[in-house]
N, C-alpha and C positions, 0 to 999 in steps of 0.2 A: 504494500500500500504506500502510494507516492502522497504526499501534499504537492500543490502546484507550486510553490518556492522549488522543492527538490524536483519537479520535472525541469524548469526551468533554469536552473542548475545546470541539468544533464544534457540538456537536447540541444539539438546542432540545430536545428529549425525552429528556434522557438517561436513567431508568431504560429506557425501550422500547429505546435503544440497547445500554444494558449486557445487557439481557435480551436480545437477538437474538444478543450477541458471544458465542459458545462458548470453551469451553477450546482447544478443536482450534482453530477461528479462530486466536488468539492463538499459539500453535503454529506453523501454518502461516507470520505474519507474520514471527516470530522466525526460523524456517529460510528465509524468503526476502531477511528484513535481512543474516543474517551476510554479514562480509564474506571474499570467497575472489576469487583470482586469476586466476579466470576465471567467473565467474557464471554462465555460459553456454557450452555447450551444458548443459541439466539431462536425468538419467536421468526416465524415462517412470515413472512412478507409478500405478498406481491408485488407487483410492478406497478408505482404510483399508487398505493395503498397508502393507507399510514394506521389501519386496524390489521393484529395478524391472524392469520390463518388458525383456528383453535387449535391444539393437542397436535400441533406442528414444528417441529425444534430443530435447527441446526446442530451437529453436535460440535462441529469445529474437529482440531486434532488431525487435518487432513492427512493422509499417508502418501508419501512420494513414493511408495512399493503401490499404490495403487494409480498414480498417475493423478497426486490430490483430487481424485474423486471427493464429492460434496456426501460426507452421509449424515443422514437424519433420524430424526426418532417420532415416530408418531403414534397416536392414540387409535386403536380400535374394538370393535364388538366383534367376537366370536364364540358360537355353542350359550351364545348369553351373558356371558362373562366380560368385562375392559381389561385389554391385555394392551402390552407395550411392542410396538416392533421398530427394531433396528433395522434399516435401510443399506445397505454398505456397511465399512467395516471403518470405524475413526484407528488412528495410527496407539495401538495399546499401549498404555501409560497408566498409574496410579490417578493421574488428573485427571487423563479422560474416563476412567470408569468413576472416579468423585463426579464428573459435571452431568454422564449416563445416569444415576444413581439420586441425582439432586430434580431430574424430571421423574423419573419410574419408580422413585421409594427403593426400600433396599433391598426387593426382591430383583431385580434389574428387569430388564427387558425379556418378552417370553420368547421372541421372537428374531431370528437374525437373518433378515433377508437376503441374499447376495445378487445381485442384480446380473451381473455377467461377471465372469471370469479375469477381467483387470482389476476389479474392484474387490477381489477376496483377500487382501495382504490381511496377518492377522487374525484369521475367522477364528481360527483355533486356539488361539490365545483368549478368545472371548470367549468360546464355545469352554474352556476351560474355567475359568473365571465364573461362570452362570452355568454350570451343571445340566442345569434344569433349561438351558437357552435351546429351540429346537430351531436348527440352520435349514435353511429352502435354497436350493439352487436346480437350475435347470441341468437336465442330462445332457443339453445341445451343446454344451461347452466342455464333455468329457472327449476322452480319447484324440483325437489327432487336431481339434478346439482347442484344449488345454493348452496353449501350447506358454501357460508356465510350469507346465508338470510338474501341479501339487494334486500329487496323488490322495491325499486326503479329502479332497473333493468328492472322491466318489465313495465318501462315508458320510455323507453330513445325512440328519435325521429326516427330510423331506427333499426325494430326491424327484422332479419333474418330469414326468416323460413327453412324447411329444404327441398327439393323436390326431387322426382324419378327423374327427369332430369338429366342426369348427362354423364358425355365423362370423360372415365379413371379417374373413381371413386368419379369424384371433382365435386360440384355444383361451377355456377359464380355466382356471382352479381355484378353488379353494385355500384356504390359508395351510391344512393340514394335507394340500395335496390330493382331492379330492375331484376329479374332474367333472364338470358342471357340464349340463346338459345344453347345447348348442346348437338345439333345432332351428333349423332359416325359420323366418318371418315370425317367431314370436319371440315373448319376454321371455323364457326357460328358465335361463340362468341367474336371471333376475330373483324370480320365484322359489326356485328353489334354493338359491344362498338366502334366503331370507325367512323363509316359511320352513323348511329344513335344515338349516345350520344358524338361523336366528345371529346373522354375521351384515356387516357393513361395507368388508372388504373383501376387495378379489383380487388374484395375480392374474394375468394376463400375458401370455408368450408374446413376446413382441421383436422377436425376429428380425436383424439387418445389421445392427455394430457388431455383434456375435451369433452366430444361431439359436445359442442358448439365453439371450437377453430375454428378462423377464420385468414387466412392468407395474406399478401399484396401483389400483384404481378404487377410491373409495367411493360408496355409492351415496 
């Protein structure tokens, strides 16, 4: 994070830099300097928002083994219950399992999403950490996908597969891996995560940065 003194500083073109720096930029860099006592976890934002997004958390901790992937922590309903799910994996530190801990209580998170295969540095360290943490990752990103060959991957506790099932190109699952019914032209999936698994949330195959990307879609 630059202030625009220190762009200014640096750049060989500075009006082209002063002209690309917005007011909101500058904004932005000032709410991300101040200093507070936990800088992390941050409330979920939109884009020209200024309310945030509920039981939506940055965790910070970014990991450079994961290509500082953004992971988050959000709130959901599943089998009736409010469970926590980890989105990606923050870089494991003492601090960052304090700022996971200071959103989800000191059960942690029940949940440890891994979205595709660059964004797992870590999982195991968590999955160690929380016991009780049950890891989701897609199968698309085993075998000749992996190609960080961490063989560990192909033990995590909900493991995706991929199926012909499918309404406008997408497979569902359920959080525990459960595949949702995907008939063309009506709600199914809807229905049934709702009336039978009494949940808010679905995953979603979403196929193209990896095979095995998988996406979060709350309803």
């Amino acid at each position: 994070v630059e202030t625009l003194p220190e762009r200014r500083h640096r750049s060989v073109d500075r009006k082209a830099e002063e002209a690309a720096w917005s007011e909101r930029d500058e904004e932005l860099v000032q709410q991300m300097s101040r200093r507070t006592d936990r800088p992390f976890p941050r409330p979920f934002l939109l884009d020209d928002e200024t309310e945030p997004v509920p039981d939506v958390y940055w965790t910070g901790h970014h990991n450079e083994a994961s290509f500082g992937a953004v992971p988050y922590l959000l709130k959901a309903k599943f089998k009736g219950e409010t469970i926590w799910i980890l989105v990606d994996t923050p870089k494991f530190s003492k601090a960052a399992v304090d700022d996971v801990l200071s959103v989800t209580g000191d059960a942690g998170p029940d949940y440890l999403v891994l979205t595709h295969v660059d964004d797992t540095a870590d999982h195991g360290k968590w999955a160690e950490r929380f016991p009780n943490l049950q890891q989701v990752f897609h199968s698309g990103d085993l075998g000749q996908h992996n190609w960080l060959g961490d063989q560990s991957l192909e033990d995590v506790d909900i493991l995706l597969q991929s199926s012909q099932t499918k309404r406008d190109g997408l497979t569902a699952y359920a959080l525990d891996g459960t595949l949702l019914n995907m008939n063309d032209g009506d709600d199914s999936w809807e229905t049934e995560l709702e009336k039978k698994l009494d949940s808010d949330i679905v995953i979603l195959h979403t196929p193209g940065h990896s095979p095995g990307s998988i996406s979060m879609y709350h309803t």
